[in-house]
MARLUMGU-459331 format. One line per 8 residues: number of its first residue (from 1); their letters; for each residue x, y, z of C-alpha. Coordinates in Angstrom, 1 decimal, always signed. Each point is the difference from the previous one (the first is absolute). Example, Ala and Ser with C-alpha at 12.3 -4.5 7.8 and 13.67 -1.06 7.14 Angstrom:
1) AS) +12.3/-4.5/+7.8; +1.4/+3.4/-0.7
This chain:
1) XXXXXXXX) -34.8/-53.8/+28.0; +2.2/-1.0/+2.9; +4.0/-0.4/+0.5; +0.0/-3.8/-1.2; -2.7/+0.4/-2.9; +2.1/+2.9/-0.8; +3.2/-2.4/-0.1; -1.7/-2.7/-2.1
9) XXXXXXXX) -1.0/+2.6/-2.6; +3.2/+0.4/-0.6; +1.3/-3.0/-0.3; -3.1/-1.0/-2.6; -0.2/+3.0/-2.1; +2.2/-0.1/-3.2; +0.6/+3.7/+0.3; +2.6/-0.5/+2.3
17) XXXXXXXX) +4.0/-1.2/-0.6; +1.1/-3.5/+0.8; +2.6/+1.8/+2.2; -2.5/+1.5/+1.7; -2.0/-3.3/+0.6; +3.5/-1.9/+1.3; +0.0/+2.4/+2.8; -3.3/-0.5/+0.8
25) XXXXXXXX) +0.7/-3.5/+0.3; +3.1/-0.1/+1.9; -2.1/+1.7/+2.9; -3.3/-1.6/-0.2; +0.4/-2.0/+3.7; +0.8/+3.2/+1.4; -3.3/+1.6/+1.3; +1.2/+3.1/+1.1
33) XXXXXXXX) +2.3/+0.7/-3.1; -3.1/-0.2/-2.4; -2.2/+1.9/+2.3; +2.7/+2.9/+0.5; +0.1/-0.1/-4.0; -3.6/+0.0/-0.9; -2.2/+1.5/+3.1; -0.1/+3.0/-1.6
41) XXXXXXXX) +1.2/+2.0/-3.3; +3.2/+2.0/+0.5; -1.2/+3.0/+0.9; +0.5/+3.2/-2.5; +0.2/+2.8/+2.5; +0.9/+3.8/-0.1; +3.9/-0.6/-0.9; -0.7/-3.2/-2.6
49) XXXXXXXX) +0.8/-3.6/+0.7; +2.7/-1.6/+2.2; +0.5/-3.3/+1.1; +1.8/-3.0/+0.2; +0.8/-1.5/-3.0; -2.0/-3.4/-1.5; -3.0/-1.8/-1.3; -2.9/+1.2/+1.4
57) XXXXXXXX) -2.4/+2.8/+0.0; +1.5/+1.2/+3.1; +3.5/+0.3/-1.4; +1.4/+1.7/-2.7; +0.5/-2.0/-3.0; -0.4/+0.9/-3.7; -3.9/-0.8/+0.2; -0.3/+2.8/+3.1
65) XXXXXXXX) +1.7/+2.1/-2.1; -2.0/+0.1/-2.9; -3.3/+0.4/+2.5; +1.2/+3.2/+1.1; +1.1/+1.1/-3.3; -3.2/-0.6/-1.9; -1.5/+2.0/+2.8; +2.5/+3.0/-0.2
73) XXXXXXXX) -0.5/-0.5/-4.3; -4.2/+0.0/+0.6; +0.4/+3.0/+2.4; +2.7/+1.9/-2.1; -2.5/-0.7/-3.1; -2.8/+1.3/+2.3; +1.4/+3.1/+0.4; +0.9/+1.0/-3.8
81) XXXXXXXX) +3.8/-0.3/+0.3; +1.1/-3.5/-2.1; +1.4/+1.5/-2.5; +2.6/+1.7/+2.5; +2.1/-3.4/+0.8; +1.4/-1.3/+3.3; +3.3/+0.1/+0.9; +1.7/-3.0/+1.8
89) XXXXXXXX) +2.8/-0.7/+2.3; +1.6/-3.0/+1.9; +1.9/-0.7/+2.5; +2.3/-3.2/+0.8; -2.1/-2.0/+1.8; -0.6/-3.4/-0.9; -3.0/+0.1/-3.3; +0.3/+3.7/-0.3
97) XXXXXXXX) +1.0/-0.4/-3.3; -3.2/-2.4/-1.2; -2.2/+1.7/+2.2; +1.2/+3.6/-1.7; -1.5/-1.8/-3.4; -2.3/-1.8/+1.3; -1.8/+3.5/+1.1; +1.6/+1.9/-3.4
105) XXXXXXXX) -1.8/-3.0/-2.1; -3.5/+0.2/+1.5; +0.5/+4.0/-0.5; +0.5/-1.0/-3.6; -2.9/-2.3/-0.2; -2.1/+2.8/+0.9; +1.4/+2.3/-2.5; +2.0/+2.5/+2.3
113) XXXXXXXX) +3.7/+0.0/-0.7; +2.8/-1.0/+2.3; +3.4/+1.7/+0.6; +2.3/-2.7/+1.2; +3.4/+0.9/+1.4; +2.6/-2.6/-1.2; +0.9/-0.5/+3.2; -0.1/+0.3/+3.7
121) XXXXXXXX) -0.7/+3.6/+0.8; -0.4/+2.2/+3.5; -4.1/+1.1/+1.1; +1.0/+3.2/+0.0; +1.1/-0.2/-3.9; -3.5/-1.6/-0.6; -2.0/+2.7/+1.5; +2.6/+2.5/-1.8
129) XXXXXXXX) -0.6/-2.1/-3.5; -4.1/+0.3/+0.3; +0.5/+3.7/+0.0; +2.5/+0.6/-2.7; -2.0/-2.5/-2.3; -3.1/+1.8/+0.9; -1.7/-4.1/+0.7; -3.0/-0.7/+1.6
137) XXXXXXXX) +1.4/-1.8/+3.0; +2.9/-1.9/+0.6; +0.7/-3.5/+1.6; +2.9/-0.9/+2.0; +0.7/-3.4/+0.9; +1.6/+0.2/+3.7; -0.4/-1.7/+3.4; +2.5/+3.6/+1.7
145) XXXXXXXX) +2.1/-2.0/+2.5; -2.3/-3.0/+1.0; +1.5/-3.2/+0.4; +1.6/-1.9/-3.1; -3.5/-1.7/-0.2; -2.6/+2.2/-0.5; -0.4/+2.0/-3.3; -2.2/+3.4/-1.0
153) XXXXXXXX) -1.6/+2.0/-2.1; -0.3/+4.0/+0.3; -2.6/+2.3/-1.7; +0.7/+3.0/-1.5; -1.8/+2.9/-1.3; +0.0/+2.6/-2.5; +1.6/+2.4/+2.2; +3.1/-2.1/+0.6
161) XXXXXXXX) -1.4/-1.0/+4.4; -1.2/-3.1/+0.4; -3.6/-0.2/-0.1; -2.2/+2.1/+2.3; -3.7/+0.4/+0.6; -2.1/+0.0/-2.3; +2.2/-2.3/-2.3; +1.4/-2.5/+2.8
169) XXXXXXXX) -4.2/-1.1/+0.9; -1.0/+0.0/-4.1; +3.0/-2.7/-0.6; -0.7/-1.7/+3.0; -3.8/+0.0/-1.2; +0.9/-1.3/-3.6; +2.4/-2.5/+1.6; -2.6/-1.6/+2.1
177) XXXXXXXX) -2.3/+0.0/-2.9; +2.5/-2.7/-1.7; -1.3/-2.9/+1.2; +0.6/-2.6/-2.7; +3.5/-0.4/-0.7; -0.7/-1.5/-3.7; -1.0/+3.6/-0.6; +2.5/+2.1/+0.2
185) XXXXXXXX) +2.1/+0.8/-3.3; +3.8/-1.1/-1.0; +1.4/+0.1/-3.3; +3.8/-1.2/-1.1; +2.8/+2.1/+0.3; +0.9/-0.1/-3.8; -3.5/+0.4/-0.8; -0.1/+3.8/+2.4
193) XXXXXXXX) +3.1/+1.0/-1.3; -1.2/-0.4/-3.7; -2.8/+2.2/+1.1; +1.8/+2.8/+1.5; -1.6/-0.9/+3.6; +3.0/-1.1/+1.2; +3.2/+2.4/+0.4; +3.6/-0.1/+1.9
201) XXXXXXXX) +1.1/+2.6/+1.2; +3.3/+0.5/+1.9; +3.0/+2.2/-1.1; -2.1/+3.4/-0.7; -2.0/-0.3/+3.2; +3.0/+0.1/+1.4; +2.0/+2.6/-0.9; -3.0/+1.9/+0.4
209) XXXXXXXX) -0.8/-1.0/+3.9; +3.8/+0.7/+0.6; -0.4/+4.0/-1.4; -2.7/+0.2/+2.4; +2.1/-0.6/+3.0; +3.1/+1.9/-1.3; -2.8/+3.0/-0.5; -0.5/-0.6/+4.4
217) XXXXXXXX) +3.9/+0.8/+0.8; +0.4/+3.0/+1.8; +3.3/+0.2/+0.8; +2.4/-1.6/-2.8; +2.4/+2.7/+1.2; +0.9/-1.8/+3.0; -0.4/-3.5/-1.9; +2.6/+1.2/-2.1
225) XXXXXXXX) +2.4/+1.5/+2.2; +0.1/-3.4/+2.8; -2.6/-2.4/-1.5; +2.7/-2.1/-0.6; +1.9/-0.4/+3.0; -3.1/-1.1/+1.7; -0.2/-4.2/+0.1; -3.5/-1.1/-0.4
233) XXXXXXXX) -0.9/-3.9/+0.4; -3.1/-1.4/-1.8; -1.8/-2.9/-0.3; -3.1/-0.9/-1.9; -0.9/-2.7/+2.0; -0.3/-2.3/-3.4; -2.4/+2.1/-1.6; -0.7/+2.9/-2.2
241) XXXXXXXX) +1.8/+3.0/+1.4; +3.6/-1.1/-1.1; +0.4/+2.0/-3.4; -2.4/+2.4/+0.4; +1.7/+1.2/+3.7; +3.4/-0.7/-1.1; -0.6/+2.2/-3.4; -1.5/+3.4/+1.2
249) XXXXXXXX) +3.3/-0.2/+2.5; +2.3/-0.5/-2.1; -1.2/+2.7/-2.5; -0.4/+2.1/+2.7; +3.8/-0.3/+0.8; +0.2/-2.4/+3.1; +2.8/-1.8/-1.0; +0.5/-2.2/+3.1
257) XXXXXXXX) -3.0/-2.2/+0.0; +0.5/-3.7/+1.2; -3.0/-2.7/-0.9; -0.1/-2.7/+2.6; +0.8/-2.5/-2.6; -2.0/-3.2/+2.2; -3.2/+2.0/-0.8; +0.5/+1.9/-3.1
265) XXXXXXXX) -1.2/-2.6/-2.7; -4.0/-0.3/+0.4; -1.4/-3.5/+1.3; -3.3/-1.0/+1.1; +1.1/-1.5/+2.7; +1.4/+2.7/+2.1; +2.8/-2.4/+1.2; +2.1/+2.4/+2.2
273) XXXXXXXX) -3.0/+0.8/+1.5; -3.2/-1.6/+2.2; -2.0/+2.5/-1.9; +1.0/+2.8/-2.2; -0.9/+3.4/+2.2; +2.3/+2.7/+0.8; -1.7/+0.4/+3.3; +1.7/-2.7/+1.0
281) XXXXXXXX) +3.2/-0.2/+1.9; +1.2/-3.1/-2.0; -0.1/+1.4/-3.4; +2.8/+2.5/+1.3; +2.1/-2.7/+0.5; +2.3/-0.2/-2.4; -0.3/+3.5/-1.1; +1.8/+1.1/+3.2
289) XXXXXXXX) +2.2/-2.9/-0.2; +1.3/+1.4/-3.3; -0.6/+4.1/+1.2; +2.6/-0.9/+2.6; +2.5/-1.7/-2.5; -0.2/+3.4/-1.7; -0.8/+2.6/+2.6; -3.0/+0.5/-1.7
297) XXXXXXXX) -2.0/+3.3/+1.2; -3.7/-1.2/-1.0; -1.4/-3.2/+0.0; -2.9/-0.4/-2.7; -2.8/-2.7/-0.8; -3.3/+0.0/-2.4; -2.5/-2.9/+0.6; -0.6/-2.5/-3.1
305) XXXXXXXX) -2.0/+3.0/-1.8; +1.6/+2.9/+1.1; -2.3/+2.4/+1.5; +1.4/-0.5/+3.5; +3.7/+1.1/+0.9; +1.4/-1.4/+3.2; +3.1/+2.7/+1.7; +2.9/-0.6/+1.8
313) XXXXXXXX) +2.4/+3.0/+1.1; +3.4/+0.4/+1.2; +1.0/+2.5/+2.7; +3.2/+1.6/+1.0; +0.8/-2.9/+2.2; -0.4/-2.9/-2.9; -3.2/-1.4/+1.5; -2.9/-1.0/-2.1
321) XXXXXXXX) -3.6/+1.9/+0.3; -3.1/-1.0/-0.8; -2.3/+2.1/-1.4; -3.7/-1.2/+0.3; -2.0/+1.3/-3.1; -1.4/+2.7/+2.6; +3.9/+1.0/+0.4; +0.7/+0.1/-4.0
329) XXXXXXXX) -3.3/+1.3/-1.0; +0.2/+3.4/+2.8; +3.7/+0.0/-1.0; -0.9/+0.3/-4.1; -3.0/+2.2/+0.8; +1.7/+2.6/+2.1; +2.9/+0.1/-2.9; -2.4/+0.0/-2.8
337) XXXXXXXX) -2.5/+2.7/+1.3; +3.1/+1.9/+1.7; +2.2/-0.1/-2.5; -3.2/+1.0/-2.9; -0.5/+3.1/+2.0; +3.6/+0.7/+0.4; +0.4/+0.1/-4.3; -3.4/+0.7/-1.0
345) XXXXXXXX) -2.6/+0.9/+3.1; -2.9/-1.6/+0.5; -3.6/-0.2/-1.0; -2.3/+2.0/+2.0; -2.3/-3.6/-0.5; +2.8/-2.4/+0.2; -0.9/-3.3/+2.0; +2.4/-2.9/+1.9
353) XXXXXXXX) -2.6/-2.9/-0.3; +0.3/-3.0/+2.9; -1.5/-3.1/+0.7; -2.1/+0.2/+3.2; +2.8/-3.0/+1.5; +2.5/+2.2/-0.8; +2.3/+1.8/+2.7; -1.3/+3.3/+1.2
361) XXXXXXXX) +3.3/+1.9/-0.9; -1.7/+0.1/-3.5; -2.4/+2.5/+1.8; +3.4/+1.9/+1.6; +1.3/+0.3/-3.5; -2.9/+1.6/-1.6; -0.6/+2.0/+2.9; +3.9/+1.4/-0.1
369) XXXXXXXX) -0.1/+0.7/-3.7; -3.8/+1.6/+0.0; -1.0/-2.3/-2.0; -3.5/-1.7/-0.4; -0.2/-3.8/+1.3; -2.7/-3.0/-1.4; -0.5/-3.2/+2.1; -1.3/-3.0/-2.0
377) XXXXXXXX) -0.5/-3.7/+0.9; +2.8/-2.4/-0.6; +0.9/-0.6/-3.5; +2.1/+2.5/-2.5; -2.7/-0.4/-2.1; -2.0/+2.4/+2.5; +2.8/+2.1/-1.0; +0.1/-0.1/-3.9
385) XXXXXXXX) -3.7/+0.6/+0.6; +0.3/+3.3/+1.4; +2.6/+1.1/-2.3; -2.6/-0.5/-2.7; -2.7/+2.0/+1.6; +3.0/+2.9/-0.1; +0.2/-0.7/-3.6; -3.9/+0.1/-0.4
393) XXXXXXXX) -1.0/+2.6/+2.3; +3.1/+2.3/-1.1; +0.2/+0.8/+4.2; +3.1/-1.0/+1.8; +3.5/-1.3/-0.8; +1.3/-3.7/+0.8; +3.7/+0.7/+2.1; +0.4/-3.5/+1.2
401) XXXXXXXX) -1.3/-2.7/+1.4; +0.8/-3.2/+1.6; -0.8/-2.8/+2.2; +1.4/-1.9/+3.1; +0.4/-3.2/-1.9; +2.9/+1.2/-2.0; -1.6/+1.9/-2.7; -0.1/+3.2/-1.5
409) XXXXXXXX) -0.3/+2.0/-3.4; +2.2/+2.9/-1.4; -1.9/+1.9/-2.4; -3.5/-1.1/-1.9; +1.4/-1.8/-2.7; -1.0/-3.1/+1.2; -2.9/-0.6/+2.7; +1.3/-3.0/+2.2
417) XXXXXXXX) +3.2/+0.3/+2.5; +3.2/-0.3/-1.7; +3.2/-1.6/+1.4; +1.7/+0.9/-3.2; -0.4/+4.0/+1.0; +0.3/-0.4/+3.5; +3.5/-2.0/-0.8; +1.0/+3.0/-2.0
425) XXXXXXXX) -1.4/+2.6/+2.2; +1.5/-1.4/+3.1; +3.6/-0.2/-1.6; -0.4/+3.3/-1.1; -1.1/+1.6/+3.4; +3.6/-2.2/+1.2; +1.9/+2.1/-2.5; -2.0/+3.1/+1.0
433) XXXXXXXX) +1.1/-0.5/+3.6; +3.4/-1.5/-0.7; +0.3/+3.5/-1.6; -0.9/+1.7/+3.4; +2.5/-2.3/+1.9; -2.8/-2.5/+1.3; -1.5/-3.4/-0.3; -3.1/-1.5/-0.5
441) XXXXXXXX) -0.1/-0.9/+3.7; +1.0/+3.6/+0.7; -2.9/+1.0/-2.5; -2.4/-2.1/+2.2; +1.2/+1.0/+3.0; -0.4/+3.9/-0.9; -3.7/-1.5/-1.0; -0.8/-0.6/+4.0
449) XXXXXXXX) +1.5/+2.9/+1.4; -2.2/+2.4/-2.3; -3.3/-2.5/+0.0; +0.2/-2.0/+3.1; +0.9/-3.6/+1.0; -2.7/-1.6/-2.0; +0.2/-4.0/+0.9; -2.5/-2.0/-2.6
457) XXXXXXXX) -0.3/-4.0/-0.1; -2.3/-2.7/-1.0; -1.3/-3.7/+1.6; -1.1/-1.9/-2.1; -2.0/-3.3/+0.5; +0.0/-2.9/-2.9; -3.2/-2.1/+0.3; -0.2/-2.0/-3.0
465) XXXXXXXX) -3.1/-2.0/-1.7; -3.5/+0.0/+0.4; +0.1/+0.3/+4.1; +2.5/+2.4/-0.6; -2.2/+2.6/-1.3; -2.9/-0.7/+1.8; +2.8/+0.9/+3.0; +1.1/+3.1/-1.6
473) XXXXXXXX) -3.4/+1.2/+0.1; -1.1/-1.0/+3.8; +3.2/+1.9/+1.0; -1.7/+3.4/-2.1; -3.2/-0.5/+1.0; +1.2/-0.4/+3.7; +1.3/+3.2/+0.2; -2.3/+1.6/-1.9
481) XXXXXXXX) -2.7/-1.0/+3.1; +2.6/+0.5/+2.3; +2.1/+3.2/-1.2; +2.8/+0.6/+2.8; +0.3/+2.8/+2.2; +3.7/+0.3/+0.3; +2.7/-2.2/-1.9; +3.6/-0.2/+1.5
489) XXXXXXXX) -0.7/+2.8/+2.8; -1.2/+2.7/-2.9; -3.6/+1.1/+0.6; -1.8/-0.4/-3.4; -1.2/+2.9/-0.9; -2.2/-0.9/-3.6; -1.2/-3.2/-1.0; -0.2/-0.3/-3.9
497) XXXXXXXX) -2.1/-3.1/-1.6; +0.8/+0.5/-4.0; -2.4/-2.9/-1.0; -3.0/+2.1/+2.5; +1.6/+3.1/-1.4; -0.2/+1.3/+3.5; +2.8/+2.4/+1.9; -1.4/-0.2/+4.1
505) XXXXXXXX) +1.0/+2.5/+2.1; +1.0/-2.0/+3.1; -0.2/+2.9/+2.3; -3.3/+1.8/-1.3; -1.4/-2.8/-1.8; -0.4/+1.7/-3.2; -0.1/-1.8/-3.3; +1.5/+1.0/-3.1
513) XXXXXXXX) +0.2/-1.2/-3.9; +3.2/-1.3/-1.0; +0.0/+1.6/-3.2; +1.6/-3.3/-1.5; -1.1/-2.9/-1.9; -1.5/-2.8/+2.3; +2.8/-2.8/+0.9; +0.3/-2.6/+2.9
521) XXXXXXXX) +2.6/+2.4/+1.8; -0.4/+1.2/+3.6; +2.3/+2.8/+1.4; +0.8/+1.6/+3.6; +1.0/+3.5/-0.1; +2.1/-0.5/+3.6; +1.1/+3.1/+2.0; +3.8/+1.6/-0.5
529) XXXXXXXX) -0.2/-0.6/-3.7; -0.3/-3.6/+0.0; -2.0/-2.2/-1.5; -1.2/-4.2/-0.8; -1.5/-0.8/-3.4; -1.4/-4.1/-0.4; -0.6/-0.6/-3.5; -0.4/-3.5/-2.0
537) XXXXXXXX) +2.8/-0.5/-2.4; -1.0/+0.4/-3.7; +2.7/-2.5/-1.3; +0.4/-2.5/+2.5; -1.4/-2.2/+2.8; +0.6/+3.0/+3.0; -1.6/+2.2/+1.8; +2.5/+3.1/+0.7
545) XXXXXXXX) +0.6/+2.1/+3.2; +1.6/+3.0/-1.2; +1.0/+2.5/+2.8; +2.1/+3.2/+0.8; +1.3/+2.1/+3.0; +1.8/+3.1/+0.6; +2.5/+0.1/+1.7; +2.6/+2.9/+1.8
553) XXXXXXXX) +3.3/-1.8/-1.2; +0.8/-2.9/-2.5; +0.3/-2.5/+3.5; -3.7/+1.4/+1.2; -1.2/-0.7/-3.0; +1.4/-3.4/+0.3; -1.1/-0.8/+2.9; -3.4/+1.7/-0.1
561) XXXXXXXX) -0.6/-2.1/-3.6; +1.7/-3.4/+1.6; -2.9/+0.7/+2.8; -3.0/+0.5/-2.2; +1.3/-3.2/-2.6; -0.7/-2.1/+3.2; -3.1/+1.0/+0.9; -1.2/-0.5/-3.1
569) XXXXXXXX) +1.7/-3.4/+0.1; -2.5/-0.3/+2.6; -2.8/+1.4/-0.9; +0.1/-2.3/-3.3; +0.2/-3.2/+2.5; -2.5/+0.8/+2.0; -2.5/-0.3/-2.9; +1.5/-3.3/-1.3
């Protein structure tokens, strides 16, 4: 069936909403509009569904919604587990709400029980809540920090990680295999809750994801003796990390802890912001506005669901650092590993698990501390995955891990990043320092001097629609016919093609497995410890350049980083 019969079909077919059908309408003379809406299904792919919000079967809407959860119900049926339940979270982007029920109801339908939280709720909660309720899977309903358009809708496993091979291709299977929409299975809300496939949970969750952080403090000596004299600004950028960040602090005993009040309530519409990501320079705006008001020392922000944390940092001077999630995530991995062997000594099998786009003073730190170091492709649920095979195997011992986009867990309590952890850890390692007679920027600064001047950053290229992809994947499969020689002056010294699962040896021609799953990434192991990774983004219309440097000082690094951004630049236009 093409786009337009597609379009009709919905417009004829009593299954679907008169709402549904006025928007369908109001764009009928617009060619494009239907074909971007029905030239294809919107695809369920490793992480779940995300998209831009509408009528459509390439948009989220409620009908979307119930596709992919009558395949993760036929799937989770498949594999002996309904009787387990599925736990459920939100965020507060516009329809997370309806489409939280919308999935909980066709989970009902299909006789597996939902656990609903009353309200919005941070991911890493949701993956904590599937563990301590011993469910199946788990849903979240999330679009991270994409535009105030776009909507989501993450996957979870048993294990608490978002799902991983062999679960991610068996949903996507049973997904696909929903064809007919009329099919798939609701019921009414009052109708599951009479029938005990329908339950809200909020309160006890809770309290119970908020012992499990308290149980990761290492040092509530030095929390105690200066946590609070230390000013910490926070925003949630209008989503879901407001109580839950502003809770653990306060029980904690940070007493100085201002919420930038134009971004604390949550809204859909991310109005302070073009889109919600604390990346961005802009969503730092009126946090420093207000961390200057009050001589703040840190400057805090979680995106809408609260996995990522955006850092600011105040030096001696007053001024304002930023720290990249490379910067925050070797600053909390050198105190957590540091500080563990310092009060308990480590595991002879501990591990510091990275992402492969993730700054080489990861490798440094493990190095310094003896301790073991795993690589996986980007996604923390690479990470979760290996904390399981831990678990499983009984063989080695999770220390931390993290990820350049701002992410990182504390613990195995939960299996995603947390920004609710890394808020507390990071204001903890302030009072730990404070305690020494440093800052965070001192902290970071120390970090360089013992690891080197590690420089990491990203390109990244938005090529939206149908032309869009097909772009994103000329520009891959370029290079992968044409793999450079030397990017930026740096000889590359190892070619790696993760969807070939090849490692080449550029000087001796040898090829290698990967050892990792297969994925459209390609990476260039460059000489002095730098390196280029090109990877299609997961979540949004981009293709990604992630690089990194070495440098000898904090200005070489600069410059050398500055220096390898442009050719990049470059390289990117040449194949455009």
């Amino acid at each position: 069936m093409d786009y337009k019969a597609r379009y009709e079909s919905w417009l004829s077919n009593p299954y679907f909403d008169a709402d549904t059908k006025s928007e369908l309408e109001s764009i009928r003379e617009d060619e494009q509009e239907v074909k971007e809406r029905f030239y294809t299904d919107l695809e369920f792919g490793t992480a779940g569904l995300r998209g831009i919000i509408g009528a459509g079967t390439n948009r989220m809407n409620i009908y979307t919604v119930r596709k992919a959860t009558q395949g993760l119900a036929n799937y989770i049926r498949k594999c002996g587990n309904a009787g387990k339940g599925v736990a459920i979270a939100y965020d507060s982007r516009h329809m997370s709400p309806e489409f939280a029920d919308e999935a909980a109801l066709c989970l009902a339908a299909n006789g597996i029980k939902a656990y609903v939280f009353e309200a919005l709720r941070p991911t890493p909660e949701l993956s904590f809540a599937v563990r301590n309720l011993k469910c199946a899977a788990g849903i979240n309903i999330t679009a991270s920090h994409n535009p105030p358009e776009y909507n989501g809708y993450k996957v979870y496993w048993e294990d608490g990680a978002q799902i991983t091979p062999p679960h991610d291709k068996g949903i996507m299977d049973e997904v696909k295999a929903v064809e007919d929409y009329t099919t798939m299975k609701t019921m009414g809300l009052n109708e599951a809750k009479a029938a005990g496939l329908y339950e809200i949970i909020g309160a006890e969750v809770d309290d119970a994801y908020i012992v499990e952080l308290k149980s990761q403090v290492l040092h509530q000596d030095a929390i105690d003796a200066v946590g609070k004299d230390i000013k910490i600004v926070y925003s949630p950028l209008h989503g879901t990390g407001n109580i839950p960040a502003r809770r653990i602090l306060r029980e904690l005993g940070f007493e100085n802890v201002f919420v930038v009040k134009e971004q604390e309530l949550p809204d859909g519409d991310f109005p302070t912001v073009s889109y919600p990501n604390p990346e961005a320079a802009e969503a730092f705006e009126l946090g420093l506005k207000l961390a200057k008001e009050v001589d703040a020392d840190i400057v805090l922000a979680t995106d809408p669901d609260a996995d990522r944390l955006g850092v600011r940092v105040k030096d001696k001077n007053g001024e304002y650092h930023t720290l990249t999630g490379n910067v925050s995530g070797c600053l909390l991995a050198d105190y957590e590993i540091g500080q563990r062997k310092e009060l308990k000594g480590l595991p002879d099998d501990g591990y510091l698990i990275k992402t492969i786009v993730t700054s080489n003073m990861a490798d440094a730190i493990a190095k310094y501390y003896n301790a073991g170091l795993i690589e996986v492709l980007t996604g923390f649920k690479y990470i979760g995955q290996q904390i399981l095979g831990f678990e499983t195997s009984g063989k080695g011992e999770y220390l931390f891990g993290f990820e350049e986009s701002y992410g990182c867990l504390i613990g195995t309590y939960a299996r995603d990043k947390d920004a609710i952890v890394a808020t507390m850890a990071l204001c903890e390692a302030a009072a730990y320092y404070r305690a020494k007679g440093m800052n965070l920027w001192d902290a970071t600064i120390s970090l360089y001097d013992r690891y080197g001047y590690y420089k990491d950053d990203i390109q990244s290229i938005t090529l939206k629609g149908i032309e869009g992809l097909a772009k994103i994947q000329e520009i891959l499969d370029t290079l992968r016919k044409n793999p450079p020689s030397e990017i930026a002056g740096y000889k590359v010294v190892k070619a790696r093609d993760y969807k070939e699962n090849t490692i080449q040896n550029m000087g001796t021609g040898e090829v290698t497995p990967t050892g990792l799953p297969v994925s459209n990434v390609l990476y260039y192991d460059l000489a002095d410890d730098a390196w280029v990774c090109v990877r299609p983004s997961g979540t949004e219309p981009k293709v990604k350049f992630y690089y990194g440097v070495k440098g000898t000082s904090l200005q070489d690094a600069d410059d050398k980083s500055e220096k390898m951004g442009k050719e990049v630049l470059e390289m990117i236009d040449k194949m455009m």
